[in-house]
Structures are given as C-alpha cells and as structure tokens.
C-alpha positions as CSV (number, residue, x, y, z in Angstrom):
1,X,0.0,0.0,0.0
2,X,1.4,2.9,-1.0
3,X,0.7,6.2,1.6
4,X,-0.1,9.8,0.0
5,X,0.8,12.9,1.7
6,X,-2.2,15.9,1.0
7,X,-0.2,19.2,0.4
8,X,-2.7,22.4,0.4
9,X,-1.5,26.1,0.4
10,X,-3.3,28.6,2.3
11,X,-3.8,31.6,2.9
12,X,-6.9,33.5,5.0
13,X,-9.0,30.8,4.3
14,X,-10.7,30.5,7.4
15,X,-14.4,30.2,5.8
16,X,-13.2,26.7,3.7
17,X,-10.5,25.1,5.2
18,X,-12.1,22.9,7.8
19,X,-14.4,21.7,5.2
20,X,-11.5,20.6,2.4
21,X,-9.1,19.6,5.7
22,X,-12.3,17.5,6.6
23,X,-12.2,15.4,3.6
24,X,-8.9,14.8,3.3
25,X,-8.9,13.2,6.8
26,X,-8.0,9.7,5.5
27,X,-5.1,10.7,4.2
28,X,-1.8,9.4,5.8
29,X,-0.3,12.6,6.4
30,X,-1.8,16.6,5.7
31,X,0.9,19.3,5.2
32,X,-0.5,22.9,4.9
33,X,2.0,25.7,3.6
34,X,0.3,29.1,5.0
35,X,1.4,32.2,3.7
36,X,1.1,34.3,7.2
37,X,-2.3,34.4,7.8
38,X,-4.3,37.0,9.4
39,X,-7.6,35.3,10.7
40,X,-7.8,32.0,11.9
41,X,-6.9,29.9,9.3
42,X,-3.9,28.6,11.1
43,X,-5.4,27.5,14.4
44,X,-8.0,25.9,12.2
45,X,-5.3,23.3,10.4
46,X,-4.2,23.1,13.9
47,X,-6.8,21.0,14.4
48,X,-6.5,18.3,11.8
49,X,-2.5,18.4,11.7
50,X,0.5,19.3,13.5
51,X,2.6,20.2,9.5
52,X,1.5,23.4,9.7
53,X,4.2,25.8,8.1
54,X,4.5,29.4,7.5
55,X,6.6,31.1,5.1
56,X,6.2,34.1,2.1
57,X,4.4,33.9,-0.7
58,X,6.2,33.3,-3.9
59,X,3.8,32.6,-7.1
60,X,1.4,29.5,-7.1
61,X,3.7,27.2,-8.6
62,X,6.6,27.8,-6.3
63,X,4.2,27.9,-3.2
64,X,3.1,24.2,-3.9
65,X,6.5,23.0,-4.7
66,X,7.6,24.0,-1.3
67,X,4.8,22.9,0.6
68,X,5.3,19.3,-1.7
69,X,9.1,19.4,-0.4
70,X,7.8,19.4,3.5
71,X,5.8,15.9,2.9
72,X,7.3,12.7,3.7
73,X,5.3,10.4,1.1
74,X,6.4,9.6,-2.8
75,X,2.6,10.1,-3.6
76,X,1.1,13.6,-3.3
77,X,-2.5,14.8,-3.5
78,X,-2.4,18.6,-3.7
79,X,-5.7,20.2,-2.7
80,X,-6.8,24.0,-2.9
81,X,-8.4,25.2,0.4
82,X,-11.4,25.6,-1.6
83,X,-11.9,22.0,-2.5
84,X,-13.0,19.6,-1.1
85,X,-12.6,15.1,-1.8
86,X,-16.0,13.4,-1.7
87,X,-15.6,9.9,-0.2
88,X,-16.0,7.7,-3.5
89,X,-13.3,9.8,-4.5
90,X,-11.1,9.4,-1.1
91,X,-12.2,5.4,-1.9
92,X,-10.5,5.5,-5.6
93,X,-7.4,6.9,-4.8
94,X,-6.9,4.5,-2.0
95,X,-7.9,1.6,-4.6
96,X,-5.4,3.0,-6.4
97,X,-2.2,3.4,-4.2
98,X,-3.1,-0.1,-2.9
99,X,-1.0,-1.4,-5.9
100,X,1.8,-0.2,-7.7
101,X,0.2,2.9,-9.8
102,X,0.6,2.8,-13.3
103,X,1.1,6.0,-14.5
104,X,3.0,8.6,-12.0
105,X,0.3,11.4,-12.4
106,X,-3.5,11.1,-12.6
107,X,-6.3,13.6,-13.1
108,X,-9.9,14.2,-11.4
109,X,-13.1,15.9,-13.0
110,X,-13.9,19.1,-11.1
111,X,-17.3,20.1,-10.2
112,X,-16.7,24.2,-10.1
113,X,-19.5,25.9,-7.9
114,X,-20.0,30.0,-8.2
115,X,-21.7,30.9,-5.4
116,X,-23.0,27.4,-4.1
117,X,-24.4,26.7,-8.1
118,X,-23.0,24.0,-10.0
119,X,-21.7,25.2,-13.1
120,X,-22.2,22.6,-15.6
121,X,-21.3,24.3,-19.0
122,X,-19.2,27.2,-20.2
123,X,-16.4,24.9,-19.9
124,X,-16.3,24.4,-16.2
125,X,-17.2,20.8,-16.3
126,X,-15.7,17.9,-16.3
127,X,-12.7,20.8,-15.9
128,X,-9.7,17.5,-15.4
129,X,-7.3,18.8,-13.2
130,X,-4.2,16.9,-12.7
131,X,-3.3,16.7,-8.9
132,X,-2.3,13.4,-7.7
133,X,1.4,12.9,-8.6
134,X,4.6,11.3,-7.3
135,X,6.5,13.1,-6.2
136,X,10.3,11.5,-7.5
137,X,9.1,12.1,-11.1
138,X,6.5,15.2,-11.0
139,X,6.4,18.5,-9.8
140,X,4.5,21.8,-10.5
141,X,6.0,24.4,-12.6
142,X,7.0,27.4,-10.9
143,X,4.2,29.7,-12.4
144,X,2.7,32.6,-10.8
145,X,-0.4,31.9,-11.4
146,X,-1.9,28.9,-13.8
147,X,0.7,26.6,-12.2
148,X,0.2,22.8,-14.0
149,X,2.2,19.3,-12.9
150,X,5.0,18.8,-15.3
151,X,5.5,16.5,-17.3
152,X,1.2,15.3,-17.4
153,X,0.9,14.3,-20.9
154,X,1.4,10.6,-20.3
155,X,-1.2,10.0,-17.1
156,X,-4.1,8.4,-15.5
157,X,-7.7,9.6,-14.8
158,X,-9.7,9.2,-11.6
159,X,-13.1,9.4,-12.6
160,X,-14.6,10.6,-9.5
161,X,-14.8,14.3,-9.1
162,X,-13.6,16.6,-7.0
163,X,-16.1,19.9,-5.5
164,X,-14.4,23.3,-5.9
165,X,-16.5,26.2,-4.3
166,X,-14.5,28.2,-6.7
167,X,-16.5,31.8,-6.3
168,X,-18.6,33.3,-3.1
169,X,-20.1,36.1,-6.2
170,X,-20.0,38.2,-8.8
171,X,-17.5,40.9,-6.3
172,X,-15.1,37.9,-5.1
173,X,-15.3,36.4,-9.3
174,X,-13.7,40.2,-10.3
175,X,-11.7,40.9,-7.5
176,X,-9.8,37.6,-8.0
177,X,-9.6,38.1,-12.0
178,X,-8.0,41.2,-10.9
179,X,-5.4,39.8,-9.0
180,X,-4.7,36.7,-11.8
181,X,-4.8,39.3,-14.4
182,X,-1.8,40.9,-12.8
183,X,-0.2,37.9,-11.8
184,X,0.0,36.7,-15.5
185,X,1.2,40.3,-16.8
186,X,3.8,40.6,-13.8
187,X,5.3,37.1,-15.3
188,X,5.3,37.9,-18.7
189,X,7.2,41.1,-17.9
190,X,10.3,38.9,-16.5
191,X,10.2,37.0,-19.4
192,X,10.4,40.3,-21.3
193,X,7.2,39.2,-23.6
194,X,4.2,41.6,-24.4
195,X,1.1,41.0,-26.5
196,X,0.1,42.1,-29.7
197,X,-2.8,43.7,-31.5
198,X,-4.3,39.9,-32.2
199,X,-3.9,38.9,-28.4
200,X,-5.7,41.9,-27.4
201,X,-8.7,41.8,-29.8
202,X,-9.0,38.8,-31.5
203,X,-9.0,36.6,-28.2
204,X,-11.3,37.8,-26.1
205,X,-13.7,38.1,-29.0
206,X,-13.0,34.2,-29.3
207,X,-13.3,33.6,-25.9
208,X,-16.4,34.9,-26.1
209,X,-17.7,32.9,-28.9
210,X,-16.3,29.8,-27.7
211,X,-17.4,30.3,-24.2
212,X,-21.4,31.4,-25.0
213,X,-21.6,29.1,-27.7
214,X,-19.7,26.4,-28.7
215,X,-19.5,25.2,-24.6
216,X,-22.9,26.3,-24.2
217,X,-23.1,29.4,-21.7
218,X,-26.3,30.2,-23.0
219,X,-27.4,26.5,-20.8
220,X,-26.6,28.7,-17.5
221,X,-28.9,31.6,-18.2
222,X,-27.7,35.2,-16.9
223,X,-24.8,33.4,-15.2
224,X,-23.7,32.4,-19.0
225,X,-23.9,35.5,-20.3
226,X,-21.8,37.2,-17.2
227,X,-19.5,34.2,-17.4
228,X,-18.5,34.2,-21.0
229,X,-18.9,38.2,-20.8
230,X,-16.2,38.4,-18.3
231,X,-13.7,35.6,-19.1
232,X,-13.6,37.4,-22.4
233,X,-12.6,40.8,-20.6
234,X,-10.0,38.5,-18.1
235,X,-8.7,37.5,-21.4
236,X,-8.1,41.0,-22.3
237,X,-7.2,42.4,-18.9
238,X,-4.4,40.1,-18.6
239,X,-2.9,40.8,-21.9
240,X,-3.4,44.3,-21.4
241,X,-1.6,44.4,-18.4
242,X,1.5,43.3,-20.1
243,X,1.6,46.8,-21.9
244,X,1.1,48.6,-19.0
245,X,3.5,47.0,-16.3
246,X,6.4,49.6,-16.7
C-alpha cells in the first residue's frame, strides 16, 4: 500500500479550510504551507494536523512545490483550500495506491461551484485537473499563477470528481480576475514578452464565442452571459496588463 501525503496552500482561508481539511482526513499525512495568515486559518489546520508551516508567498507554482518538499510520502494529493474530496473519491485513490500505480500522475473531474451553483457548462465541467502525482518524477511548474504538474501528458484519470467552491459572487469572481490578471502580466514582464494587437482583440472576442456558444453558456442563463462576458474581458485584462506593467 502505498501512503499519500495531502499538500494544500493557504492563505486566510478561514471560511473553507475545515471543510476541504475534513475530507482529506484519510489521508496518511496533511501538510499545509500558509502564507502568514491574518484570521484564523492557522489554528483551524491546527486541528487536523500538526505540518503546519508558514513562510512568504512566492507565485502559485513555487508555493506548492515547497509545501510538496515538506511531505514525507512519494505520492502527493495537492488540494486547494477551496476544494473539497468526496468519499467515493477518497475510496478510488486509496484503490489505487493499494497497488503499484501505473502511471505517476493522474487527473480528477472538477465540479466548479460559483456561489454554491454548479456550473455545468461554459467549460467548467468535467474541468480534469491533474493533482495526484509522485513526487520522485513530477512537480509543479514554478508559475505565478496557472501553475500545472509537469510532465502530465502521459497520465491516468480518476473518474470521481472533486467539488471546488471556486467563487462566493460576482464581487469575489472580479476581484480575484483582478489579481490573476496581474499575476499573469507581472510574469510575462520577466520574461520580457508583451502581447500584440491579435492577443488583445481577436481573443477575447473568441473567448467569447467559444465560451457562450460552442461550450454552451447560453445553458446557465444570466450566469452564461456574465461568465462568457467576463472571461472574455479577463482574457483582455491580462494581456493588457503586459503593456502597461512599466
């Protein structure tokens, strides 16, 4: 039987942390990376495990690789704070660690939730994420935001999804596109890259398109419209941003 270490990065999340800790409770060991807290997240994974580490936040891909380098397992489930593992889910993995794995990354469906509604369409389901890994022949890449396991084309699938109460509303939707938005630009700047005239008005005008129609936004009524509206202008922000970041 292999064991799995569950790696989750934090950071004032005290509204859904005891909820994803919660369902992760099976798990041989939890390891949460906080990046100096202000409310109670802290004394919250407190309660559900004694790796509780502090340290400065550097970009989303760095922050799970460090947190990853603090576990003790070969197998790795990283989990956002805002997730959490159903138990059919928790069942699979264990099914699958029980034997030798076959392939050294595997992927979940995602159920993504804005504002406690399932979102079925506009592309954010099945929404595979890759997240359980080992450890001696994955990692994340060190992206500031966006951050993927490297190398996942050659991996497994874990058809049992995983919840992600990804928005509270429309304010907490835009504030955090915001923040990505500038996350994205501030990386392209040290890679000394900017976007052109087709990046900043051909794209979001696909986005649109492929968002509203071809993955059926329309389906999700006013919701559809808003999504595919502002993932569109988050497709523009972000490329903006990379003009403007002097």
């Amino acid at each position: 039987m292999q064991k799995v270490s569950v790696i989750v990065i934090t950071k004032n999340e005290q509204k859904n942390i005891a909820r994803c800790l919660e369902s992760v409770r099976w798990a041989d060991e939890i390891v949460v990376l906080d990046s100096f807290s202000t409310d109670s997240t802290i004394e919250i994974c407190r309660r559900f495990t004694d790796k509780v580490f502090q340290g400065e936040w550097q970009g989303y891909g760095v922050q799970k690789n460090s947190c990853a380098s603090k576990a003790t397992n070969k197998w790795l489930l990283n989990i956002d704070a805002d997730e959490v593992v159903l138990p059919e889910c928790a069942a699979a993995i264990q099914k699958l660690l029980s034997s030798e794995p076959e392939f050294p990354v595997y992927r979940f469906p995602r159920k993504n939730f804005f504002s406690n509604r399932w979102v079925r369409y506009v592309g954010w389901y099945p929404d595979f994420i890759s997240r359980l890994y080992d450890r001696d022949r994955i990692s994340f890449s060190e992206s500031m935001v966006h951050e993927r396991l490297i190398p996942d084309k050659v991996g497994g699938v874990i058809n049992h999804p995983i919840l992600h109460y990804s928005f509270e509303g429309i304010e907490d939707y835009i504030n955090r596109q915001n923040r990505y938005s500038s996350l994205f630009a501030e990386e392209k700047r040290r890679l000394n890259w900017q976007a052109n005239w087709t990046h900043l008005y051909l794209r979001p005008i696909w986005v649109f398109l492929k968002t509203y129609f071809q993955r059926q936004g329309f389906r999700e009524g006013f919701l559809g419209v808003f999504l595919s509206l502002s993932m569109a202008f988050y497709t523009y922000l972000k490329y903006a941003k990379t003009r403007s970041i002097k």
